[in-house]
C-alpha positions as CSV (number, residue, x, y, z in Angstrom):
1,X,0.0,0.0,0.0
2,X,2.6,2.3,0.8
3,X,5.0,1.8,-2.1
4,X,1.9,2.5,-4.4
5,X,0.8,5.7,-2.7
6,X,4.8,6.5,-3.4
7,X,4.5,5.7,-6.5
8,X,1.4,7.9,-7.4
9,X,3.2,10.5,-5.7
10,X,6.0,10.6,-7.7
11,X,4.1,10.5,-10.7
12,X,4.2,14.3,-11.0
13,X,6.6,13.6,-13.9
14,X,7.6,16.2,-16.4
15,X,10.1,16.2,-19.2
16,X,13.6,16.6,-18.5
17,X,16.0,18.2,-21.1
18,X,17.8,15.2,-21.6
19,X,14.6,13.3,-22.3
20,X,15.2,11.6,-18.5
21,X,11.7,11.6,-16.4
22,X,11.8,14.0,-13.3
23,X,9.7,13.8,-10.6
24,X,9.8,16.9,-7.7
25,X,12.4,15.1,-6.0
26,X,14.6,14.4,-8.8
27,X,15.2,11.8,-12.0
28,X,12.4,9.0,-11.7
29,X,15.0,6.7,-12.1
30,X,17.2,7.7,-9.6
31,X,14.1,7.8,-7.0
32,X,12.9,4.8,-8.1
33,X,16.4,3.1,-7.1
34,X,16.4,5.1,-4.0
35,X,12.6,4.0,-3.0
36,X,13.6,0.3,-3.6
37,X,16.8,0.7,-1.6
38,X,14.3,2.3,1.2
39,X,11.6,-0.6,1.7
40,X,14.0,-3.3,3.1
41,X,14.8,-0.6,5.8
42,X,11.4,0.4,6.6
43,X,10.2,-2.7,6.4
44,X,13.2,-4.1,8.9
45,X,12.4,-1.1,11.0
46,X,8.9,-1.8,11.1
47,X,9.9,-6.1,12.2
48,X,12.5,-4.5,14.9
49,X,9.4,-2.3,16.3
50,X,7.1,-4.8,16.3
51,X,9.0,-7.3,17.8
52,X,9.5,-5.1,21.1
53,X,6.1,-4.3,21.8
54,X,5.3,-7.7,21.4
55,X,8.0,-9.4,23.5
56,X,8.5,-6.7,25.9
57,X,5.2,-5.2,26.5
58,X,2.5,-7.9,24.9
59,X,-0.7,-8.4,26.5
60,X,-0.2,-6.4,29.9
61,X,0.2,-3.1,27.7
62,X,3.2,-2.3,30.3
63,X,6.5,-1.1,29.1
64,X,9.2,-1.8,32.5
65,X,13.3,-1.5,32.5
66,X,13.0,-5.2,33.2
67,X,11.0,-6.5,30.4
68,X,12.1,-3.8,27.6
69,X,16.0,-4.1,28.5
70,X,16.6,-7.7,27.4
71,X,14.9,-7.2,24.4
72,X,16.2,-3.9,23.2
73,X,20.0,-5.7,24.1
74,X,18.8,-8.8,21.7
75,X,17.3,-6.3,19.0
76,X,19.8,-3.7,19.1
77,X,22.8,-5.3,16.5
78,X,19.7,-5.7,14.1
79,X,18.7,-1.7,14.8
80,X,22.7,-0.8,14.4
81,X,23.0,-2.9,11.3
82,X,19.9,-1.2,9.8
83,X,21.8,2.1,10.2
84,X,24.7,1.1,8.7
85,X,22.3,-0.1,5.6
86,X,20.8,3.2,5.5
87,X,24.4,4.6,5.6
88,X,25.1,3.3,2.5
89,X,21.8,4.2,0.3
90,X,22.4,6.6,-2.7
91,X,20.2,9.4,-2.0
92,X,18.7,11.9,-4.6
93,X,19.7,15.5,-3.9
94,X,16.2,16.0,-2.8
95,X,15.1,13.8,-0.2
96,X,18.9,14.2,1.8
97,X,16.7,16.4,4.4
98,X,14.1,13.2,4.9
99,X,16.8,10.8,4.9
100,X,18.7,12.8,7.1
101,X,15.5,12.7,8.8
102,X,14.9,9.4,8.6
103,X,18.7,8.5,9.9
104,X,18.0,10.7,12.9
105,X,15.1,9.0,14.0
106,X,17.1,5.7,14.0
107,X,19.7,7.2,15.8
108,X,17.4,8.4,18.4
109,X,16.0,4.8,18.8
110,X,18.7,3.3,19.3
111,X,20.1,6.1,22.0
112,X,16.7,5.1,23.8
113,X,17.2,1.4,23.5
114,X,20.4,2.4,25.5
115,X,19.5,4.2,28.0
116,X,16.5,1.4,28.7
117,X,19.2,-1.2,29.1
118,X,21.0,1.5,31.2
119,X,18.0,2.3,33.3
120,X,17.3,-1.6,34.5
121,X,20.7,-1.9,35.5
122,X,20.7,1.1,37.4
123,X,17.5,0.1,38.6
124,X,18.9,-3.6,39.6
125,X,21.6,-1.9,41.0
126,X,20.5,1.2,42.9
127,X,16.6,1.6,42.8
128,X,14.5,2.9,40.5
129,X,14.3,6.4,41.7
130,X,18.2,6.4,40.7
131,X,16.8,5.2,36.8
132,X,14.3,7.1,36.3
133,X,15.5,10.1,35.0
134,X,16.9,7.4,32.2
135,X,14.2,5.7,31.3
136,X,12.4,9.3,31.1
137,X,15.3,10.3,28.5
138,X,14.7,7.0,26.9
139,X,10.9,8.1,26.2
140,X,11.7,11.8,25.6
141,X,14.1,10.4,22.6
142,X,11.1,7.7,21.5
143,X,8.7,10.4,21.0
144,X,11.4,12.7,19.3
145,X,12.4,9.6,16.7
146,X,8.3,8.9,16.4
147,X,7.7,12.9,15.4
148,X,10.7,12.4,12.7
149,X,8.9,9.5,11.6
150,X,5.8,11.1,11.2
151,X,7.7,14.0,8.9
152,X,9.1,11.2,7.1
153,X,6.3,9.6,6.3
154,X,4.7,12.3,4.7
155,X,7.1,12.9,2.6
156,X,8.1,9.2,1.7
């Protein structure tokens, strides 16, 4: 659903001088290529997501240090190795500012899948009150990568 909504997006083509397609963020082609490059990482993003809330929240709708931190440690070499995939995407002049976007956001999640795994051992080691202020900058940074996300979306 989403890759056709990005595709009639796109489809605001006109003629280039070469005789190359151009959409409003640059050679259809080129976009095209970039898109493709794109839906294994949102797609992997999406698995990574949805794979904490089930394991670590489920049912009980209740997000703790000691339930999220062993699963963000588990998922966490998947999250880093989705930025380095990113990394690597050719981007079209256009969409750097959404990809830079979208980068951040990643960035963000994976800074608040730290200080989760942080926050439980403080917690373990010298009471909550002592982790909270971690797992609050954990959520702060969730809600921050979620807005990006959001931006990102309506652009992508």
């Amino acid at each position: 659903m989403k890759m056709t909504h990005w595709c009639l997006s796109l489809l605001a083509i006109s003629g280039c001088g070469d005789g190359a397609l151009q959409t409003e963020f640059g050679r259809l082609k080129s976009v095209e290529r970039y898109r493709d490059d794109l839906e294994m990482i949102i797609v992997e993003a999406n698995a990574i997501e949805q794979e904490l809330w089930e394991r670590a929240v489920g049912s009980t709708g209740r997000a703790t240090g000691q339930n999220l931190a062993p699963v963000y440690q588990e998922l966490k070499p998947r999250l880093v190795a989705l930025i380095v995939d990113l990394d690597k995407i050719a981007v079209p002049q256009k969409l750097l500012k959404t990809h830079g976007e979208l980068r951040s956001a990643l960035g963000l999640r994976l800074e608040a899948s730290d200080l989760v795994i942080a926050g439980w051992t403080t917690e373990q080691q010298q009471g909550y009150d002592e982790a909270q202020p971690l797992y609050a900058d954990a959520e702060k940074k969730v809600d921050e990568a979620n807005a990006l996300l959001a931006a990102v979306s309506e652009v992508l």
